[in-house]
C-alpha positions in Angstrom: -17.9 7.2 -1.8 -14.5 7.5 -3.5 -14.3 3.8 -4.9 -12.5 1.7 -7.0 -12.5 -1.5 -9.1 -9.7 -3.4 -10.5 -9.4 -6.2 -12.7 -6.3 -6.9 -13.4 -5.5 -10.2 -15.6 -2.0 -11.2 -16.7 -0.7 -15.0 -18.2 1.0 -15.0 -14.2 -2.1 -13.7 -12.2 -5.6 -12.8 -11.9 -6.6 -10.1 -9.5 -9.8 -8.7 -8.5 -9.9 -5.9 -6.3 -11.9 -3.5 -4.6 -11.0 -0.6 -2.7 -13.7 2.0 -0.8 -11.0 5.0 0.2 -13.7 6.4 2.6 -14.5 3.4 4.6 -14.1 1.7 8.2 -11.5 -0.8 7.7 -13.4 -4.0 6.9 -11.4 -6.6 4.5 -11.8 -9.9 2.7 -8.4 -10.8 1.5 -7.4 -13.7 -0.6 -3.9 -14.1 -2.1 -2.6 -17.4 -1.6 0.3 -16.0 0.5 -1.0 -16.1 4.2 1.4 -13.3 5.8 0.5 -10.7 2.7 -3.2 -11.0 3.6 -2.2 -10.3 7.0 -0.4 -7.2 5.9 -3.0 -6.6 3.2 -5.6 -6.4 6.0 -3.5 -4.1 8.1 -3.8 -1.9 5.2 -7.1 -1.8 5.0 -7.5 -1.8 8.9 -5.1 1.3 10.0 -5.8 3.2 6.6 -9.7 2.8 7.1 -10.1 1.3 4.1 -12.7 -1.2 2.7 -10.9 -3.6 0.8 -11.8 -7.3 -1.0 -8.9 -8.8 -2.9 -9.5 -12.2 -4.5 -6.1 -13.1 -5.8 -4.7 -15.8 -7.8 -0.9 -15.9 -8.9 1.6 -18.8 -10.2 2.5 -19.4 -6.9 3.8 -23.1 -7.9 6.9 -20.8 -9.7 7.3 -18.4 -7.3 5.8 -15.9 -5.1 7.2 -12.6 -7.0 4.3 -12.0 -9.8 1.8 -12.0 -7.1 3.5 -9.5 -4.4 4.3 -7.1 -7.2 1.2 -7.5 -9.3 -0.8 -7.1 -5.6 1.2 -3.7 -5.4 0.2 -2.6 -8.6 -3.4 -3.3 -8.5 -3.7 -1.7 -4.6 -1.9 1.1 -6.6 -4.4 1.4 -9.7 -7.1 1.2 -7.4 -5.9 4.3 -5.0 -5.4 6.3 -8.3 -8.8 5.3 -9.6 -10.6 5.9 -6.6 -9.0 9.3 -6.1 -10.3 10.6 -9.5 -8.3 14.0 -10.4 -7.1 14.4 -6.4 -8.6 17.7 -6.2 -9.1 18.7 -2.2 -6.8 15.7 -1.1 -3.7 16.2 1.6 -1.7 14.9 -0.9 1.0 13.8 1.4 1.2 12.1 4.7 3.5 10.5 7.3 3.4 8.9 10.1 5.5 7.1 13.1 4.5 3.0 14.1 6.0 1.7 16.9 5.6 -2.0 17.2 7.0 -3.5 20.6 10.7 -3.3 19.8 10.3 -2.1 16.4 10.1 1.7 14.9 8.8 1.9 11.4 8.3 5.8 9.3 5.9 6.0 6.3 6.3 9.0 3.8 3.2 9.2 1.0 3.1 11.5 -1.9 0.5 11.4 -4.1 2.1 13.6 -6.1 2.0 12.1 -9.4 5.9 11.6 -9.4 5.8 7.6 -8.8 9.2 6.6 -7.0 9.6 4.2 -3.8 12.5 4.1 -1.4 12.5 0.9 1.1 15.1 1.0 3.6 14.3 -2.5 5.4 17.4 -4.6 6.5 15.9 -8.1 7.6 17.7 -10.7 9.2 14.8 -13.4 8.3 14.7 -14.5 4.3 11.2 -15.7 4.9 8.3 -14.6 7.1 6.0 -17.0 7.4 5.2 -18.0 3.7 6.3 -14.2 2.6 10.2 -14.2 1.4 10.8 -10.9 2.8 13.4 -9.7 -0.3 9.4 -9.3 -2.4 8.6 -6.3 0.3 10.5 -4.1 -2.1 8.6 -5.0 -4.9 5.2 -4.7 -3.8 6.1 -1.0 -2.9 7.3 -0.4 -6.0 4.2 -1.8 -7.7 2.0 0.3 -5.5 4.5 3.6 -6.0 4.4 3.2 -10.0 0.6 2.4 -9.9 -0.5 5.3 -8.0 1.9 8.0 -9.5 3.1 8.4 -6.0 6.2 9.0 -3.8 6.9 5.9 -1.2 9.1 6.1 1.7 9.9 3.2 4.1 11.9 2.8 6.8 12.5 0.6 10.0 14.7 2.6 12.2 15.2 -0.2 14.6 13.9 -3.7 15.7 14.9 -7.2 16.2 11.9 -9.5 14.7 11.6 -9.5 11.0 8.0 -9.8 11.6 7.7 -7.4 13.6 9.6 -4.4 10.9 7.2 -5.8 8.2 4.2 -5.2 10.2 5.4 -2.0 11.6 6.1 -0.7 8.0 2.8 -1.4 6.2 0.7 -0.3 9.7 2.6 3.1 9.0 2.7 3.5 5.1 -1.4 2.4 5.8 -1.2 5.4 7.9 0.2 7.8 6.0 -1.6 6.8 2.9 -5.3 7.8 5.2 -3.9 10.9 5.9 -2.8 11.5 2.4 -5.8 10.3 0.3 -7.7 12.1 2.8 -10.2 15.3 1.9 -9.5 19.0 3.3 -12.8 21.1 3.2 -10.1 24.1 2.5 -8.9 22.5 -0.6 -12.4 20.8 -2.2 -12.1 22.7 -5.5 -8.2 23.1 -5.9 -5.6 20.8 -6.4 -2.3 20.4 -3.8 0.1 21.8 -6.0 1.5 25.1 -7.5 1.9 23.4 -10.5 -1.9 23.1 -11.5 -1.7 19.4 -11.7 -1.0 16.3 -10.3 
């Protein structure tokens, strides 16, 4: 099994994570933010992932070093799993509609590391989430993973309702892009010869 295990350990936060890329969705999430372990467990639920997280951040100054450092660890750990990404999709997309809301995911695990979030929220908070920190855990992930991330909401009126839509379809894409082809098993998903 394609697995991963993250330690990650800064004056702001300490993180432990594991990640199990070929798994069946189960998740023990603790961050100290409520709504990101609810979108934390999405991930792991819709991208079939087995994932623990036992987080612990300066939330007393603010919520920022957590979100981002989340991003980055989920992001070391996809990269880590993956080993040398030899017979993966490589890329993967994929449409979420969530009642009035309609989120698109693009993934590249391409090695290029770049995220574009294009998320226009009413709401400044989302439960105990500000929703401006959305950003920032994407680009965590995207520098993390040496991967290309792109978000959008096309349409919806509840703010919780984009944010859930978005990580249900970047979870999504990110299955379909870590995922193995039998076709590919010895080569790598580029012309370039490396990833």
């Amino acid at each position: 099994m394609r697995r991963a295990v993250i330690d990650r350990q800064t004056t702001e936060t300490q993180i432990a994570l594991t990640l199990g890329l070929d798994g069946s969705g189960r998740y023990t999430v603790r961050t100290g933010i409520r709504f990101l372990d609810h979108m934390l467990e999405l991930v792991a639920r819709h991208g079939a992932f087995d994932l623990r997280i036992d987080a612990r951040g300066d939330l007393d100054v603010d919520q920022h070093h957590t979100v981002e450092d989340l991003g980055i660890a989920l992001g070391e750990a996809i990269s880590k799993a993956l080993g040398d990404r030899r017979g993966i999709n490589r890329a993967g997309y994929f449409v979420m509609p969530m009642d009035e809301t309609l989120a698109v995911a693009a993934v590249d695990l391409g090695g290029r590391p770049h995220a574009v979030v294009d998320l226009k929220l009413k709401a400044r908070m989302v439960g105990d989430l500000p929703t401006e920190l959305v950003h920032d855990f994407f680009e965590g992930f995207a520098s993390a993973a040496r991967a290309n991330v792109h978000l959008k909401v096309l349409y919806g009126r509840s703010s919780h309702h984009q944010i859930e839509a978005l990580f249900k379809a970047f979870a999504r894409a990110l299955r379909f892009a870590c995922s193995r082809d039998r076709r590919l098993k010895r080569m790598l998903p580029s012309t370039k010869g490396l990833l």
